[in-house]
C-alpha positions in Angstrom: 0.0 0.0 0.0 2.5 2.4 1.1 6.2 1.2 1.3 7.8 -2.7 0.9 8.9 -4.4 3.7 11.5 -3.5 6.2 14.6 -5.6 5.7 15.1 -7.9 3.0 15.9 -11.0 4.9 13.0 -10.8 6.8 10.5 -13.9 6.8 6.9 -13.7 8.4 4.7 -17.0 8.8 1.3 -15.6 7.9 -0.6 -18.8 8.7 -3.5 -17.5 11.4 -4.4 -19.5 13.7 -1.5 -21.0 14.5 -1.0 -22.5 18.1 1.6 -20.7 21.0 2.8 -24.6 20.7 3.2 -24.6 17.1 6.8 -23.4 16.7 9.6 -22.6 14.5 13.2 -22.1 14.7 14.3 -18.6 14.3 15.1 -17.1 10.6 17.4 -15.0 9.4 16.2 -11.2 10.7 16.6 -7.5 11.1 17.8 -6.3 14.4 15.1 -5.4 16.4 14.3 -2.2 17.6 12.5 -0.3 21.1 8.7 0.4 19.3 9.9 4.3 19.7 12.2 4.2 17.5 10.0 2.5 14.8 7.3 5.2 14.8 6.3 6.7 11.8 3.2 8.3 12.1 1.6 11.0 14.3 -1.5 10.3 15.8 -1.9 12.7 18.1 -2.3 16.8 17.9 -3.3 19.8 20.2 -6.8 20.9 19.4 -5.6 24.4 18.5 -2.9 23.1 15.9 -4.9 19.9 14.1 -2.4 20.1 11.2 -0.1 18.8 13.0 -1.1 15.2 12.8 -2.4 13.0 10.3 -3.5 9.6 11.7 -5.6 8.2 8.6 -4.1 9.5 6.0 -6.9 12.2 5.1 -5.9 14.9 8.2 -7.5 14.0 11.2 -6.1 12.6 14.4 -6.5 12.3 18.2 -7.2 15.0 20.5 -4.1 15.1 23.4 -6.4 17.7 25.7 -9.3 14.3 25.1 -6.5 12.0 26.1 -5.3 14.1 28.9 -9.1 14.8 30.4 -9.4 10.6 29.9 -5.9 10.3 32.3 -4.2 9.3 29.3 -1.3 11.1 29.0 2.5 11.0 27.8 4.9 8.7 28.7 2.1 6.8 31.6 1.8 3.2 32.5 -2.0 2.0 32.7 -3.5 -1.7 33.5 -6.0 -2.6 31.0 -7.1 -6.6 30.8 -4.3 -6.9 33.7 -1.2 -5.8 30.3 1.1 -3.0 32.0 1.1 -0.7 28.7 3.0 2.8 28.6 2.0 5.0 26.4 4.0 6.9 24.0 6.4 9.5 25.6 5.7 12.1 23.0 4.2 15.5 22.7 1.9 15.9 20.1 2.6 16.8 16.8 5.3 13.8 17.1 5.4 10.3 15.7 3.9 8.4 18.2 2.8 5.1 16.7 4.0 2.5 13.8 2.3 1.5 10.6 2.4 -2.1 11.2 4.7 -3.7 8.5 6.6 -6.6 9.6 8.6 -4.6 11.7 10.4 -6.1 14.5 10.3 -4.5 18.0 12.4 -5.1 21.0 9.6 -6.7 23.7 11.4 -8.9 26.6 9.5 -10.8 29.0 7.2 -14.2 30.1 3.8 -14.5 30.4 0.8 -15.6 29.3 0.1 -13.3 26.9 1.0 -10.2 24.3 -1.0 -7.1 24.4 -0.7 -4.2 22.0 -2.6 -1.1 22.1 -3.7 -0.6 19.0 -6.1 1.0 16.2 -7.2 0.9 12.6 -7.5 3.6 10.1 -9.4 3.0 6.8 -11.6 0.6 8.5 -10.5 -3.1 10.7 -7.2 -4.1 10.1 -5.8 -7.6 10.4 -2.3 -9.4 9.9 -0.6 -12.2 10.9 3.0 -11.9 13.3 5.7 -13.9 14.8 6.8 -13.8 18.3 10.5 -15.0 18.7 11.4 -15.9 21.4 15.3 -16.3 23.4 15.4 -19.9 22.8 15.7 -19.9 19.0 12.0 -20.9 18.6 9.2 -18.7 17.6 4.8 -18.9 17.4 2.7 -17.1 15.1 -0.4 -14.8 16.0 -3.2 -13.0 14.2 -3.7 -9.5 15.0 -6.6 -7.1 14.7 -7.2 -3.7 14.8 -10.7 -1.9 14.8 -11.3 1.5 13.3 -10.6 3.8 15.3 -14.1 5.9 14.2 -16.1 3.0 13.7 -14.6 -0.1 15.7 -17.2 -1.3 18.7 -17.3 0.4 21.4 -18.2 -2.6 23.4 -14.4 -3.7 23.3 -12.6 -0.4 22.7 -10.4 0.6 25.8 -10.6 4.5 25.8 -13.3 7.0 23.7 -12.6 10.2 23.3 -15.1 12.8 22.3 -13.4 14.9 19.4 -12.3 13.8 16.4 -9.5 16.0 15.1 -9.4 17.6 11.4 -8.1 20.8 9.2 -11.6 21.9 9.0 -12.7 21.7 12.7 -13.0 19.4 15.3 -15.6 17.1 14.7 -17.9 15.0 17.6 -17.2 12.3 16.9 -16.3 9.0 19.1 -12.4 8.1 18.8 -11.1 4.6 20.0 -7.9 3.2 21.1 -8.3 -1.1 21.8 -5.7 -3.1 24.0 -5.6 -6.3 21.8 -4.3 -9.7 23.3 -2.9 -12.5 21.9 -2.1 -16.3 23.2 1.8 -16.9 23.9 3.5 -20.2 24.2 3.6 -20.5 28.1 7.5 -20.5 29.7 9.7 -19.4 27.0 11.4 -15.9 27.5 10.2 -13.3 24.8 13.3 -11.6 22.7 10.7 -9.4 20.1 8.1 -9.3 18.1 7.4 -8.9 14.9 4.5 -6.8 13.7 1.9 -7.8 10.8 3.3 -7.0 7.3 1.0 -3.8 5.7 -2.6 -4.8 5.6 -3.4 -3.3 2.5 -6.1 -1.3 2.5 -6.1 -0.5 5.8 -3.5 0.8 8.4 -2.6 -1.1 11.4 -1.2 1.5 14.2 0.6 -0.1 17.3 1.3 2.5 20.0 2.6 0.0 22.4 3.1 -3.6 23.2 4.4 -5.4 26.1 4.2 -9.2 27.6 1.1 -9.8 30.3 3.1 -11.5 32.9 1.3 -14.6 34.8 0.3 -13.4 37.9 2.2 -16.4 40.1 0.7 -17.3 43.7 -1.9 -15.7 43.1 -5.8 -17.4 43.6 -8.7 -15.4 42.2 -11.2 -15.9 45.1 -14.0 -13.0 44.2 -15.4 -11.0 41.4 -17.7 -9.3 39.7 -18.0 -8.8 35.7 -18.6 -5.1 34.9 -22.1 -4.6 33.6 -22.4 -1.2 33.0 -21.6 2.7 33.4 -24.8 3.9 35.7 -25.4 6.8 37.3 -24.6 6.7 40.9 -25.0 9.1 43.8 -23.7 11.7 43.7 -21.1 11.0 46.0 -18.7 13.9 47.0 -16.0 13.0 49.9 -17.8 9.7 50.7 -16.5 6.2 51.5 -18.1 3.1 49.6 -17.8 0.0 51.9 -18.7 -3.1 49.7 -19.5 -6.6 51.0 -17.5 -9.6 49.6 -17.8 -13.7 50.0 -15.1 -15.1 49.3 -14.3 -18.7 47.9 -10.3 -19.8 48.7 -8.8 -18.7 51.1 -5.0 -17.4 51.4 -2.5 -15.7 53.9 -2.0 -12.1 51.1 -4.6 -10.3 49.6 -4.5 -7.6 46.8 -7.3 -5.9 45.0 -8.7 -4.9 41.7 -10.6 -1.5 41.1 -11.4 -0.9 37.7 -12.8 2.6 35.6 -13.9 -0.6 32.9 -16.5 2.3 30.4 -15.7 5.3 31.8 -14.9 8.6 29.6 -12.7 10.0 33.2 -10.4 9.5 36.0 -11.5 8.2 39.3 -9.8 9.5 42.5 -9.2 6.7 45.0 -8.1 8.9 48.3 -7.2 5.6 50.3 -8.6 1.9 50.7 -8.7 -0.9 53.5 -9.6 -4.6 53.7 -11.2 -6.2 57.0 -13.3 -9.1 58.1 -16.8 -8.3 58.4 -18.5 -8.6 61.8 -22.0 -7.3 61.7 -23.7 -5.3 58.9 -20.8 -2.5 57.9 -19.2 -3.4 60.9 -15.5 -4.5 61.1 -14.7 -7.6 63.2 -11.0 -5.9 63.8 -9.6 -2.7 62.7 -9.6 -2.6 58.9 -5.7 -3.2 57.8 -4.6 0.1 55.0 -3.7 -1.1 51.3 -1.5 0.9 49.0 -1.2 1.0 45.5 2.7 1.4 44.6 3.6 2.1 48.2 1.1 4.9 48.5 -2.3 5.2 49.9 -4.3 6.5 46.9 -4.6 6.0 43.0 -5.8 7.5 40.3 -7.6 5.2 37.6 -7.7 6.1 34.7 -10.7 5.8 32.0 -10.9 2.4 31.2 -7.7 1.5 32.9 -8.0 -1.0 36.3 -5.3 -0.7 39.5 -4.3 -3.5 41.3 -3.6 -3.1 45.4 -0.4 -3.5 46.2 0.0 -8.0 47.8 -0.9 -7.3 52.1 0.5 -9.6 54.7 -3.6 -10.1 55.2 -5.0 -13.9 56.3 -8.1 -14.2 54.3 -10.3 -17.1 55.4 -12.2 -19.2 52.6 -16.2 -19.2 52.5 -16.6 -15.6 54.2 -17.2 -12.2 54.5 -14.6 -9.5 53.7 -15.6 -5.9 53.9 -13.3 -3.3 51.1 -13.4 0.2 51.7 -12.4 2.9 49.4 -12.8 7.0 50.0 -14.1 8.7 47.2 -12.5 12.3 47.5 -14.3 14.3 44.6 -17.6 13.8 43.5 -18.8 10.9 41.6 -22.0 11.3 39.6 -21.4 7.8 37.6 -19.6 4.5 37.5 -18.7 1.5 36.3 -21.2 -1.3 38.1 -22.0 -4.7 38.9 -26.0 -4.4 39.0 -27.2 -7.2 41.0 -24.5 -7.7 43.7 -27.4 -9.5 45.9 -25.3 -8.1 49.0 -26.2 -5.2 51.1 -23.0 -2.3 51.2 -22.5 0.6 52.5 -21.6 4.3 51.9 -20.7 6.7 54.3 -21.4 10.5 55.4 -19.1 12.7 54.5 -15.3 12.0 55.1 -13.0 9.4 55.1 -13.9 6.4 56.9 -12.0 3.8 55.5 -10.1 2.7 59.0 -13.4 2.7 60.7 -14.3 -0.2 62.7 -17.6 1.0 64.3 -20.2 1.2 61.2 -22.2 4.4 62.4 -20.3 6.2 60.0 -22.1 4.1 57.2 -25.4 5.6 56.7 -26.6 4.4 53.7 -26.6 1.3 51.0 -25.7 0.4 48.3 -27.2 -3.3 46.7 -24.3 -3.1 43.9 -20.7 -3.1 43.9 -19.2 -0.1 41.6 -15.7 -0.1 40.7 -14.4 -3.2 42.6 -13.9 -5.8 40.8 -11.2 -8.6 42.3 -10.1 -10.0 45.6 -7.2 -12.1 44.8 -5.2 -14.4 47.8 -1.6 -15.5 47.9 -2.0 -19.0 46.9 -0.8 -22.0 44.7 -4.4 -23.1 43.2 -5.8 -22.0 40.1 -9.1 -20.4 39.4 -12.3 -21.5 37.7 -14.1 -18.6 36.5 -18.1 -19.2 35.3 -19.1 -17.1 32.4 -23.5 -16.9 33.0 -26.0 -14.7 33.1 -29.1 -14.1 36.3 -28.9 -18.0 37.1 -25.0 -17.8 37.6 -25.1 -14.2 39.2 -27.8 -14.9 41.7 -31.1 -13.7 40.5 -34.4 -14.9 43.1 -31.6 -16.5 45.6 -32.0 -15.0 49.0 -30.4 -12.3 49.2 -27.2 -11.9 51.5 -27.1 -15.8 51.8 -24.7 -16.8 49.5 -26.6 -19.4 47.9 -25.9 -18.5 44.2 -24.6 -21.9 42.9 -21.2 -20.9 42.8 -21.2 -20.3 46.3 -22.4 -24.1 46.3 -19.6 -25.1 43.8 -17.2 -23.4 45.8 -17.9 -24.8 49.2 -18.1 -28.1 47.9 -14.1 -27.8 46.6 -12.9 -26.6 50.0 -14.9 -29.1 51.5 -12.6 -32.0 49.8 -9.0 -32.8 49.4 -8.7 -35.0 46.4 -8.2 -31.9 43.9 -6.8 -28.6 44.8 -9.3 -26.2 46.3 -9.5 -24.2 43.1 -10.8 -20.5 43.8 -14.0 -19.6 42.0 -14.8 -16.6 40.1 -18.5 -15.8 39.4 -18.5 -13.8 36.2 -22.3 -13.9 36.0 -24.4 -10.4 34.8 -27.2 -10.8 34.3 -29.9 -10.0 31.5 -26.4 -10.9 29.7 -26.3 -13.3 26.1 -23.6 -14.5 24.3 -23.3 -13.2 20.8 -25.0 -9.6 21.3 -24.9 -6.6 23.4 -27.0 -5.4 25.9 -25.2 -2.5 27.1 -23.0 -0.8 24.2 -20.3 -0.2 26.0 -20.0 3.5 26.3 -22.0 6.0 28.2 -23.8 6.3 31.0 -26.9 3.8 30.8 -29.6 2.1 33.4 -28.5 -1.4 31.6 -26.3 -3.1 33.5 -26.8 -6.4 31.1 -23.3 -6.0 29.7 -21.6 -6.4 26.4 -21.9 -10.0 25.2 -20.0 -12.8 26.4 -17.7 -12.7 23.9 -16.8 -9.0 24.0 -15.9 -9.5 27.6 -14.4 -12.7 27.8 -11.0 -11.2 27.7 -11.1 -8.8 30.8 -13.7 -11.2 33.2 -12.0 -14.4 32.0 -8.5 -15.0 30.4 -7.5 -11.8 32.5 -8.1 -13.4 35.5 -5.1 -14.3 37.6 -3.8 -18.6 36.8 -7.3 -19.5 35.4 -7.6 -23.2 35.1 -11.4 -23.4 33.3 -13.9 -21.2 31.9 -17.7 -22.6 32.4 -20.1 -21.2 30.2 -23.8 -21.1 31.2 -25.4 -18.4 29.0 -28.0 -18.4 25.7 -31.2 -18.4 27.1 -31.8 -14.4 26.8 -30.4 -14.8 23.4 -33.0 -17.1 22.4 -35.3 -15.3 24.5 -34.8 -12.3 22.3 -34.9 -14.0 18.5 -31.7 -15.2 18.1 -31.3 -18.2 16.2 -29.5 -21.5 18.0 -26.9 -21.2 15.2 -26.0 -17.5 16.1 -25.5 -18.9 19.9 -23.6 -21.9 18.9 -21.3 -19.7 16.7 -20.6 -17.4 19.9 -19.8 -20.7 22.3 -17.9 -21.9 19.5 -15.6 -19.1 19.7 -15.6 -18.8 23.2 -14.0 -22.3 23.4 -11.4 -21.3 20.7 -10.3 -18.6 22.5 -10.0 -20.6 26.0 -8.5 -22.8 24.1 -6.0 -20.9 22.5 -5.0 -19.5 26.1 -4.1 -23.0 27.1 -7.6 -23.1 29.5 -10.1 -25.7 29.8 -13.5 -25.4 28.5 -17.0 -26.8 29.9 -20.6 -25.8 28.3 -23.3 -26.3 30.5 -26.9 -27.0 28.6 -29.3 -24.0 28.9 -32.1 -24.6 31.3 -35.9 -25.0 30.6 -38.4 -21.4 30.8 -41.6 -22.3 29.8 -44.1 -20.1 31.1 -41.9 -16.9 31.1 -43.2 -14.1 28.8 -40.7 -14.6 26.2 -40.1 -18.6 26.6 -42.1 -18.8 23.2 -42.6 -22.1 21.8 -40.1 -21.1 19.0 -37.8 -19.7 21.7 -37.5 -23.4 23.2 -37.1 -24.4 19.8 -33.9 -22.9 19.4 -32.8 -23.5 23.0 -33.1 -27.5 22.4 -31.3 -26.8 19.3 -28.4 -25.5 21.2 -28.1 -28.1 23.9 -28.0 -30.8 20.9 -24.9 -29.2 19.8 -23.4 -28.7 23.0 -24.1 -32.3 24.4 -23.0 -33.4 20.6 -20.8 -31.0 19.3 -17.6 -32.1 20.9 -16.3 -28.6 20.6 -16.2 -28.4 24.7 -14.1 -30.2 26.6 -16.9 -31.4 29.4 -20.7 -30.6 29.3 -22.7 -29.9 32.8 -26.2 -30.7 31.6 -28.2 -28.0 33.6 -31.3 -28.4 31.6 -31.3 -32.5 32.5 -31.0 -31.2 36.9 -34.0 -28.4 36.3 -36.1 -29.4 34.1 -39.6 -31.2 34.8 -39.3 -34.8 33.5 -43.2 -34.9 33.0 -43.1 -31.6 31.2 -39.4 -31.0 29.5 -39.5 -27.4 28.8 -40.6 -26.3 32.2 -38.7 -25.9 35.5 -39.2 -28.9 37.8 -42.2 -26.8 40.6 -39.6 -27.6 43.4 -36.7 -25.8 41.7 -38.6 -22.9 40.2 -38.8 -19.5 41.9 -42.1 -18.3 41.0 -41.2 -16.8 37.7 -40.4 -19.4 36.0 -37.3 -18.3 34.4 -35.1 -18.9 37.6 -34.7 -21.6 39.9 -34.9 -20.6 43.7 -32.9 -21.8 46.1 -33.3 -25.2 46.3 -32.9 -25.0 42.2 -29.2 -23.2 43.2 -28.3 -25.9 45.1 -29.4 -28.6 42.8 -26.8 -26.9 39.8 -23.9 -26.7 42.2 -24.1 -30.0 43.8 -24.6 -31.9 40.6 -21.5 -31.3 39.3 -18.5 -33.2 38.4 -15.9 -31.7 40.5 -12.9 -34.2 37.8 -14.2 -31.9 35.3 -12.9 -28.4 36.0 
């Protein structure tokens, strides 16, 4: 399209698809360089000199007061997907990003994965790369890059209001995506080399960097992001949520994340404590720090982890995580249905409170936290559903969601380890569509689809061993077509697979007698559970719809497992799921 390929001797496998484990030995190369000094565009301009940049080619680019009002700004490390990216050191008007074209940048590290921060101009663009790594050997990877004006915003990692051009600025959203890809597991990473020029679109890379494995760490609570709702407003208030967790471990960190947001968030200072009695401490709530100080700043779309506490977190109970708020907060990123009473506070900072008068209001969601991990050798099983899994008509404050069954019955034995369990449940969610778009503030808090999220609430998560998926039934209950669901699971499995994680499908439950459990709605829900119990694409199947159903009327809930609505078993129905199933399996 615009220029041949750097070096002469350099030779690209462009085979997509290929396995981590599929490897080469090392060709005959260029040298390769720090991603700096490869940069040969400029993305990025002041919003009184627009000239200065040209991003796509036709004269518009990036705002950098957008990027700076997002907390995006020169030269700064940010978290997204748990990938430690810095952004370019530059001021705008500077090259500050690289026309992908089989380039080969100087990356060094191990992990589990490679994450770029990327973006397309002139629409999507896709290629396929080599990672070499310092043993001689190398894997291939696919790479794409959504348009950066017309990409989804359900996966993009940072809009910005302002587009950029000669004539004006327009408004108009702007996207930047963190894209990962699988690498093989162990070997040391000496560089990568980037895509060969897509063609008719431009493939920009502004950084990459290796996602290192997070080691002895055990994911033992979370909650997916649903949303970007209006909250409060809180001004100088503390937010004390109500956790259960599932392992157990003697350290303790935590993840708060800005996962939709257009601004910064302000963390003034944070705690962790056992709970005692309603927002009540059982001892004086122990201070965490985020790089060896008491607050953070997050910023949009970006996630912080705590820094690891000396913290013994018992398995099966309650934990109570403070944060302060110091400026006002009018919206954020939210877990609708917690199904847990929190707590925020009057005015002040009351994270090391151990008395709860302080905490005189609630809260039945949990904004912005969304991780307790504990030191620990076990691995995580993370389950990918929508209300069944997240704890819709179970009683509330009981912990009787079935993963709360599931998890008590792994602590409860010793023949495999006592995996932690992460419930990454939202519900109203489905697997191939949205239900929130990803951007804005909304009242949904169904969440993007299953797919567009399986990156940050799965194969993000800290040493995940399985991904159970329990979803489909909104889909179906809202038109779509068995084969559009079985396309999405399909996928879903590829990319667990590809990550080196187990998959398990369980078989969508029965809902006749729910407004939209239409005859052709059940239709399309047996059609999916044929190809799941059949399909062989999964490596175990939990048959859900054989525990609930009604084995004198098939398509209904069994009466003692429904909770009234049809749609949802109750508690007894909760229990049923968890305790039948194979624990070999995960």
């Amino acid at each position: 399209m615009r220029r041949g390929l750097r070096g002469s001797t350099l030779v690209l496998a462009l085979v997509a698809g290929v396995s981590p484990g599929a490897l080469a030995v090392a060709d005959e190369r260029q040298a390769p360089e720090p991603i700096a000094r490869l940069f040969d565009n400029r993305a990025i301009s002041e919003d009184s000199a627009p000239g200065e940049a040209d991003f796509d080619g036709a004269g518009a680019s990036l705002s950098a007061r957008d990027l700076a009002a997002a907390g995006w700004t020169p030269g700064r490390s940010l978290s997204v997907d748990a990938s430690r990216l810095r952004l370019p050191r530059t001021t705008p008007g500077e090259r500050d990003n690289v026309r992908a074209d089989g380039q080969a940048v100087l990356v060094r590290g191990r992990g589990e994965a490679l994450s770029f921060l990327v973006a397309g101009t002139g629409g999507d663009a896709s290629g396929s790369g080599r990672v070499r790594y310092r043993d001689g050997t190398s894997s291939a990877y696919h790479l794409t890059a959504p348009d950066w004006r017309s990409g989804p915003l359900a996966t993009k990692s940072v809009a910005l209001p302002h587009v950029n051009t000669a004539d004006g600025q327009l408004a108009e959203k702007a996207r930047l995506y963190v894209v990962s890809v699988p690498l093989a597991r162990g070997r040391e990473v000496a560089s990568v080399e980037l895509p060969p020029d897509p063609g008719a679109a431009d493939l920009h890379v502004f950084a990459v960097s290796v996602r290192a494995e997070a080691k002895d760490w055990t994911g033992s609570w979370a909650a997916a992001t649903g949303g970007y709702r209006a909250m409060g407003p809180w001004t100088d208030r503390t937010l004390r949520l109500v956790v259960h967790t599932s392992a157990g471990g003697p350290r303790v960190r935590i993840e708060l994340a800005n996962t939709f947001a257009a601004a910064p968030v302000r963390i003034g200072s944070a705690s962790i404590a056992l709970r005692g009695e309603g927002a009540g401490a059982r001892a004086k709530p122990v201070p965490l720090e985020f790089g060896g100080v008491a607050g953070t700043e997050i910023p949009a779309g970006a996630q912080v982890f705590s820094d690891p506490l000396g913290f013994d977190v018992p398995a099966d109970s309650d934990l109570l995580v403070s944060f302060h708020l110091p400026g006002t907060v009018s919206a954020a990123p939210v877990h609708g249905l917690a199904n847990e009473t929190s707590y925020v506070s009057e005015a002040g900072d009351h994270t090391g409170d151990t008395d709860p008068a302080a905490y005189d209001s609630t809260l039945t969601s949990w904004p912005f936290l969304t991780g307790v991990d504990v030191g620990g050798r076990a691995r995580s099983i993370v389950l990918l559903g929508d209300s069944i899994t997240d704890g819709e008509k179970s009683t509330p404050g009981a912990d009787r969601r079935w993963p709360n069954v599931l998890a008590r019955r792994l602590l409860a034995q010793d023949d495999l380890p006592r995996y932690g369990v992460l419930n990454a449940g939202i519900s109203a969610n489905r697997v191939a569509s949205d239900r929130y778009t990803g951007d804005g503030v909304s009242t949904d808090t169904g969440g993007v689809s299953a797919l567009h999220r399986l990156e940050r609430d799965v194969l993000a998560r800290p040493r995940v061993r399985t991904v159970v998926v329990f979803e489909g039934v909104n889909d179906v209950r809202w038109g779509a077509k068995a084969g559009q669901v079985t396309d999405g699971l399909r996928e879903i499995a590829e990319r667990a697979h590809g990550r080196g994680l187990r998959a398990v499908a369980a078989t969508i439950a029965p809902c006749e007698g729910e407004a939209r459990c239409t005859a052709a709605a059940d239709a399309e829900r047996r059609a999916v559970n044929e190809w799941i119990r059949t399909g062989g694409v999964y490596d175990a199947v939990l048959d859900f719809d054989a525990v609930l159903r009604d084995p004198a009327h098939p398509s209904r809930l069994l009466p003692a497992y429904d909770s009234g609505d049809h749609l949802h078993p109750g508690d007894t129905g909760l229990a049923a799921l968890g305790e039948s199933i194979d624990l070999t399996v995960l």
